[in-house]
N, C-alpha and C positions, 0 to 999 in steps of 0.2 A: 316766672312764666311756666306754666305748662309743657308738656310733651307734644302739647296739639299747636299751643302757639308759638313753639321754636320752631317748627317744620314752616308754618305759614310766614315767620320770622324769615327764614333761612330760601324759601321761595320769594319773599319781597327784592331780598339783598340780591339773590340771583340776578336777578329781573335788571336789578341797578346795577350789577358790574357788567352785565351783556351789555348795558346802554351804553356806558362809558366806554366800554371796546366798540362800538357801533351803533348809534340811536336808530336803525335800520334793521338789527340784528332779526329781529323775527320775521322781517320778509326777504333778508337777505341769505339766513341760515336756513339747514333744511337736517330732519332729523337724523339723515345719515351723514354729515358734520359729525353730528356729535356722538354718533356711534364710534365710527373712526377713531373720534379721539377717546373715548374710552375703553378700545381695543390697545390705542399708543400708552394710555396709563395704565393698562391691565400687565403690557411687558415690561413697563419701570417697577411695576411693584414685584414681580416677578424677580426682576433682575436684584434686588435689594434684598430678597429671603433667602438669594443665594441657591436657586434651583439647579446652578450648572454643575449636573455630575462629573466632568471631564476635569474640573479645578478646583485648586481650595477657591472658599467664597466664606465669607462672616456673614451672619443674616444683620441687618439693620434695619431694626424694629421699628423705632421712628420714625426713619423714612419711607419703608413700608404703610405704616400707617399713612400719611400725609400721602403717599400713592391714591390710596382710596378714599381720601377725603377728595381728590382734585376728579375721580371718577364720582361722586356722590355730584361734583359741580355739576358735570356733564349730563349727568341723569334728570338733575331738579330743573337743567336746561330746556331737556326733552318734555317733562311735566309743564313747566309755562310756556313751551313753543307749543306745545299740542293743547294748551290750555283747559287743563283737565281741572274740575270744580273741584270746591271744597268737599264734596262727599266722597273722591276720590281722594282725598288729604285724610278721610276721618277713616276710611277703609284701613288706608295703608299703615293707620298708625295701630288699628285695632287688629288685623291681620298678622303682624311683624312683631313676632317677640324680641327684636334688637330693643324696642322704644320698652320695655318691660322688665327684661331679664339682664341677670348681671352675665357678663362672656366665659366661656370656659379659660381659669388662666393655664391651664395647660396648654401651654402653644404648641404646633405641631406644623412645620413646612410641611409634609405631606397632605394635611386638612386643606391648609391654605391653597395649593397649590390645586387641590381640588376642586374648591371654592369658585379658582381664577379658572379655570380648565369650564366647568358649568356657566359661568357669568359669562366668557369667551361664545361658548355654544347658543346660550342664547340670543345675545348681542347679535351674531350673525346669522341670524334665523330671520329670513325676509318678511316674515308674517308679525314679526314681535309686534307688539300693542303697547309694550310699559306698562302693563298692570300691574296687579298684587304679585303678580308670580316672580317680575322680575326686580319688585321691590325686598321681596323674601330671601332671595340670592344675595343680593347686595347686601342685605343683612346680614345673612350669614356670614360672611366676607369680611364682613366687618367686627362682627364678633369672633371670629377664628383668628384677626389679629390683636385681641385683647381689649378690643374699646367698648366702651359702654354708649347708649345713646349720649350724657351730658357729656363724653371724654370727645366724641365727635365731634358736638356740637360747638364745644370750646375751637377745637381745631380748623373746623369752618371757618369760623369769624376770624380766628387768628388768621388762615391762608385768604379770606377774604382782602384782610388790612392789604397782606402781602403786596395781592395779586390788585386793585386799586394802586396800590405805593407803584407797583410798577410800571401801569399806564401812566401816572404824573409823572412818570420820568424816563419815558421815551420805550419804553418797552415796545411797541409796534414800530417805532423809527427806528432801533438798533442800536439806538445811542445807549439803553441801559445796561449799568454793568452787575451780571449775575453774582459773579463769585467775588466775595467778600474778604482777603485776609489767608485767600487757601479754601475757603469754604462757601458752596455755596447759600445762596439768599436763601433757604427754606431748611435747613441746616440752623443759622445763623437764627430763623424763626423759631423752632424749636428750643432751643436753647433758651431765648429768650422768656418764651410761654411755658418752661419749665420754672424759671426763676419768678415769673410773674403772675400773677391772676387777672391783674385790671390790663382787659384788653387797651384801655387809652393808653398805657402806661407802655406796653410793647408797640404801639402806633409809632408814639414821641419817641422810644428808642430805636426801631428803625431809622426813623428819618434821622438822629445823630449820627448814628452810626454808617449811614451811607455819607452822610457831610464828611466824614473822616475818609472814609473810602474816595470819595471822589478829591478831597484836599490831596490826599497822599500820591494820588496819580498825577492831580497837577505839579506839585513837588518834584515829584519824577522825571515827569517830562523836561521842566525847568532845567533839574540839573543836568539831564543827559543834554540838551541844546546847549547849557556852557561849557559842556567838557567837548560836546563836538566844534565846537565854534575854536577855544582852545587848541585842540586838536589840529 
C-alpha cells in the first residue's frame, strides 16, 4: 500500500473501532469529545518525556510515542465525524512532510515539548476546522518524537489490535485487567511489536498472554480463599 491508502486504511479502521465502542458513535459524539481527549493524551505524553523540572523523570520514548499514536486516534476520529472527503485525505498527505520526510533523530524534550505546547494551543482555539494546519502540527509532533509515517503506521494498527482486544474484554464494564505482570497492557504491546512484525502474530500473543494474566488471578484468588477458610 501506498501513503495515500494507509491513511484511507487507518480512517476505515477508525471508523470500526468507534462502532465497536458504540454503533451510535457519530450522533452520540460531538467533536469536542475528542478534543478533550486529545488534550488528556497531550499530558500522558508530556508526562513520559519527563518535562517536570522540579524532579528527576527518565523520558520514555516508547511510550511517548504511543502517546501520539492514541492522539492521531482522536484526530482521524474528528476527520470521519466531520466526514471530510477524500480530497481532504489527498491535501493532507501532499501538504505534510511527516508522509515524506525521514524525522530529525536528534530528539530534543525541549522541541517536543514545543510541539505539545502548539498542538495544545490550537486544539483549544474555538474556531479550529481540522485542516491542513492542524494536520501539520500533528506531524510535526510526530516527527519530533522520532517516527516516520510507516513507524506510525505500524503502531496504529498495533494500538488498534489493543484497543479492540480490550472492548472483548470488558474494557467499558470494568472488568478489564490493564496491568500485566507489573506492566501495563500498552507496555506489554510494545514490546511485543518490537519482537514482531506480523501484526496477527502480536493479535494471538496478546490474547495468550492475557489467558495467563487472567489464570494467575484465578490462582490467586483460589489460594488466598483456602488459606482464609483455613484460617
Amino acid at each position: 500500500m501506498n501513503n495515500k491508502e494507509k491513511i484511507y486504511k487507518l480512517l476505515i479502521e477508525q471508523n470500526r473501532l468507534n462502532t465497536i465502542i458504540n454503533k451510535n458513535w457519530k450522533s452520540d459524539r460531538t467533536v469536542d469529545d475528542f478534543k478533550l481527549a486529545i488534550l488528556v493524551e497531550s499530558g500522558e505524553l508530556l508526562d513520559h518525556i519527563g518535562y517536570k523540572w522540579w524532579k528527576h523523570q527518565v523520558m520514555d520514548l516508547k511510550q511517548s510515542q504511543m502517546e501520539v499514536i492514541d492522539i492521531w486516534f482522536f484526530f482521524f476520529s474528528i476527520i470521519v465525524l466531520k466526514e471530510k472527503n477524500l480530497e481532504f485525505v489527498d491535501d493532507m498527505i501532499e501538504n505534510s512532510p511527516f508522509f515524506y520526510d525521514e524525522p530529525d533523530v536528534k530528539l530534543s524534550i525541549d522541541n517536543i515539548k514545543n510541539d505539545v505546547i502548539i498542538l495544545v494551543n490550537e486544539i483549544t482555539n474555538d474556531d479550529i476546522s481540522f485542516d491542513q494546519k492542524n494536520m501539520i502540527i500533528l506531524s510535526k509532533l510526530s516527527m519530533s518524537l522520532g517516527l516516520t509515517f510507516n513507524d506510525a503506521y505500524k503502531l496504529y494498527m498495533g494500538k488498534l489490535i489493543l484497543n479492540i482486544f480490550r472492548q472483548d474484554n470488558g474494557y467499558i464494564e470494568g472488568s478489564y485487567v490493564k496491568i500485566w505482570n507489573g506492566k501495563e497492557d500498552n507496555e506489554v504491546l510494545m514490546t511485543l511489536m518490537d519482537e514482531n512484525n506480523d501484526i496477527e502474530i502480536v493479535k494471538s500473543l496478546l490474547k495468550s498472554k492475557y489467558k495467563l494474566i487472567l489464570d494467575k488471578i484465578k490462582s490467586d484468588l483460589m489460594r488466598n480463599l483456602v488459606n482464609h477458610n483455613y484460617d
